[in-house]
DRENFI-275866 format. One record per residue (C-alpha): residue number from 1; residue in three letters; x, y, z. Coordinates in steps of 0.25 Angstrom, whole numbers, always signed. Layout:
<resi NUM resn ALA c1 X c2 Y c3 Z>
...
% end
This chain:
<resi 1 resn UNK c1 +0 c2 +0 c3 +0>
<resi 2 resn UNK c1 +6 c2 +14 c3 -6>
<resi 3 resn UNK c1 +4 c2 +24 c3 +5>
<resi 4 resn UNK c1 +6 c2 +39 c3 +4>
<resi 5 resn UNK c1 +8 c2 +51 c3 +14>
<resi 6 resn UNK c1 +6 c2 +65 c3 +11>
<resi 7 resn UNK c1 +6 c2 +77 c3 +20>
<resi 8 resn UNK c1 +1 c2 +92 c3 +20>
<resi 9 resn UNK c1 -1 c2 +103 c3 +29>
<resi 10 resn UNK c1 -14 c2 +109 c3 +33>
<resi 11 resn UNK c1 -13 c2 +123 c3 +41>
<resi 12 resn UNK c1 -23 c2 +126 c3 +51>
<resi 13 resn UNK c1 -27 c2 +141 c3 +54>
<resi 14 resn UNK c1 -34 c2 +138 c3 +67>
<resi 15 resn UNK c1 -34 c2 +126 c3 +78>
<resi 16 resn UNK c1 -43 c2 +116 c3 +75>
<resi 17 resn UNK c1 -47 c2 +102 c3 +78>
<resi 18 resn UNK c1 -45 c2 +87 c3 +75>
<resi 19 resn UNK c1 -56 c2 +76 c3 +76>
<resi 20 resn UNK c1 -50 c2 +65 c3 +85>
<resi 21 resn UNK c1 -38 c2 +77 c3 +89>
<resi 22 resn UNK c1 -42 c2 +83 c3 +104>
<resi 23 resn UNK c1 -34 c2 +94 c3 +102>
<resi 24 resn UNK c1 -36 c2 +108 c3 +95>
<resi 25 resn UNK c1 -26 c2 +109 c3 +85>
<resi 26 resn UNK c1 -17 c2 +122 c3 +84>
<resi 27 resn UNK c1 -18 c2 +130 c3 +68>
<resi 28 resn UNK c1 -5 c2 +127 c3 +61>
<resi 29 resn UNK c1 -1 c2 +118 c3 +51>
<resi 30 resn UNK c1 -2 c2 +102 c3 +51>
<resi 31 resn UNK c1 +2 c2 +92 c3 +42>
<resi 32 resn UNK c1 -6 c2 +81 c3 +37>
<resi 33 resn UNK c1 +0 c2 +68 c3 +34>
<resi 34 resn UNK c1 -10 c2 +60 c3 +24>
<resi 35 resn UNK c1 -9 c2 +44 c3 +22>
<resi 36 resn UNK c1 -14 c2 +38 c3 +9>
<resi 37 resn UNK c1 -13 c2 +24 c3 +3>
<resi 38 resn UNK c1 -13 c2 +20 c3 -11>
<resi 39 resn UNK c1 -25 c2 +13 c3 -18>
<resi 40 resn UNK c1 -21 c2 +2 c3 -23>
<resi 41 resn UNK c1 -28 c2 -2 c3 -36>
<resi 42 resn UNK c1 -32 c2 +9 c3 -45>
<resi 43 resn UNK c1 -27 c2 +12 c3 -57>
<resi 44 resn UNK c1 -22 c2 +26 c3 -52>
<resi 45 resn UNK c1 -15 c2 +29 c3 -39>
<resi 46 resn UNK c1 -25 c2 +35 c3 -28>
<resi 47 resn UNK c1 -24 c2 +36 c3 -11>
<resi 48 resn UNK c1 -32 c2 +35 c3 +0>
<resi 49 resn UNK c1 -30 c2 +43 c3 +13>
<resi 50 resn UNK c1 -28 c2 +33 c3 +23>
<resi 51 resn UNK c1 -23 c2 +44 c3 +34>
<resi 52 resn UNK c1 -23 c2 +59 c3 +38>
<resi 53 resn UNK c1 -13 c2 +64 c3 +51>
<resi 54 resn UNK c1 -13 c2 +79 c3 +54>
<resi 55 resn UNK c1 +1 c2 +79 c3 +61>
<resi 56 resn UNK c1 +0 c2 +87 c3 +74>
<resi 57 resn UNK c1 +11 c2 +95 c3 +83>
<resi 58 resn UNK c1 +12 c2 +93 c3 +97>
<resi 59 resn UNK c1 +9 c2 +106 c3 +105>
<resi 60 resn UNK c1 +15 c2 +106 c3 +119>
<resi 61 resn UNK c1 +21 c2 +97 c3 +125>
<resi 62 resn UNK c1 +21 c2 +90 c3 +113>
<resi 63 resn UNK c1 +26 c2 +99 c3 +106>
<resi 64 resn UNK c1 +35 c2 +92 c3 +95>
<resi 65 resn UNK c1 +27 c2 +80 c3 +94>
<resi 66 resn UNK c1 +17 c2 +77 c3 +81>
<resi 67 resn UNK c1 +6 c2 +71 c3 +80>
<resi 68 resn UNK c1 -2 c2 +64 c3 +68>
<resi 69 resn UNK c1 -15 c2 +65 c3 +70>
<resi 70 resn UNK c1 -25 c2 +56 c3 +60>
<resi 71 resn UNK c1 -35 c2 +64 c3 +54>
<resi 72 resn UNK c1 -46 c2 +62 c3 +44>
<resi 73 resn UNK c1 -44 c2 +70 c3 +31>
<resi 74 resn UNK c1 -59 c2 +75 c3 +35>
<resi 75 resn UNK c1 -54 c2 +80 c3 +49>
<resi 76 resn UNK c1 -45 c2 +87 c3 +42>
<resi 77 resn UNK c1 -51 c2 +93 c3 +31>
<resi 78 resn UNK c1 -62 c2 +98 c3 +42>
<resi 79 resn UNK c1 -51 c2 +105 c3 +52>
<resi 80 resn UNK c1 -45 c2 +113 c3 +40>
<resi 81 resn UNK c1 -59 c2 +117 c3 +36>
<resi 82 resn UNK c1 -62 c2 +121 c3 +50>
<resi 83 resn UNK c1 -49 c2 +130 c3 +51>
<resi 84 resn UNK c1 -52 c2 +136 c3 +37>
<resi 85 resn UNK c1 -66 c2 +139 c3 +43>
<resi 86 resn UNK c1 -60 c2 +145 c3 +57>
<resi 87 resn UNK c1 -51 c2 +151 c3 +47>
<resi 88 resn UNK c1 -60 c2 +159 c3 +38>
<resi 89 resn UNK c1 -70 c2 +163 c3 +50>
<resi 90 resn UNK c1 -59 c2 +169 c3 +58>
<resi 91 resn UNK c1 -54 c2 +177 c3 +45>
<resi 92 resn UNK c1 -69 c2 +181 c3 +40>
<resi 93 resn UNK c1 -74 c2 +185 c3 +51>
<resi 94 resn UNK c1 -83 c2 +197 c3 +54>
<resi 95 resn UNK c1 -74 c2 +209 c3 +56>
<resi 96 resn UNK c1 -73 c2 +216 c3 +71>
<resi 97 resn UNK c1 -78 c2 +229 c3 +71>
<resi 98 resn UNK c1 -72 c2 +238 c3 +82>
<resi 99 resn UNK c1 -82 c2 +247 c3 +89>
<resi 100 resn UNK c1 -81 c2 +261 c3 +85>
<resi 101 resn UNK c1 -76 c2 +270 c3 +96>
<resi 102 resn UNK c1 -85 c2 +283 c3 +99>
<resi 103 resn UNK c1 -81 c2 +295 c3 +94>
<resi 104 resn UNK c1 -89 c2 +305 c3 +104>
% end
């Protein structure tokens, strides 16, 4: 069985969470490590997913540690979209007017 790894890098504006993770995650950037296997049979070359990790930095006294953390390509997909949402509502949001002073 041919395997394949591939690995990118997402940035997360605002903290967020995992499903199965109890932690909040801080914003920054995280790699992703995907796992794919070849089908075997075809008559052209195609893989399947058979694993997502979002690798994890240790905060404190863990500090220099890393951490993979199996992830669903949908849990991932979902966090992004929520950050891109917290994202745009913090950048659109209605503008504060200051009160005006009184000029007696």
């Amino acid at each position: 069985m041919n395997m394949r790894s591939t690995r990118s890098t997402v940035t997360f504006s605002n903290p967020f969470t995992l499903p199965g993770y109890p932690d909040n995650l801080p914003a920054g950037d995280y790699e992703v490590l995907v796992e794919e296997e070849l089908l075997q049979g075809l008559s052209f070359e195609a893989y399947r997913r058979t694993a997502t990790y979002l690798t994890v930095r240790g905060r404190g006294s863990l500090a220099g540690h890393t951490e993979l953390l199996a992830i669903s390509d949908n849990d991932l997909k979902g966090a992004l979209r929520r950050d891109r949402g917290a994202t745009e509502k913090n950048n659109h949001g209605d503008a504060a007017l200051s009160p005006q002073e009184d000029l007696k």
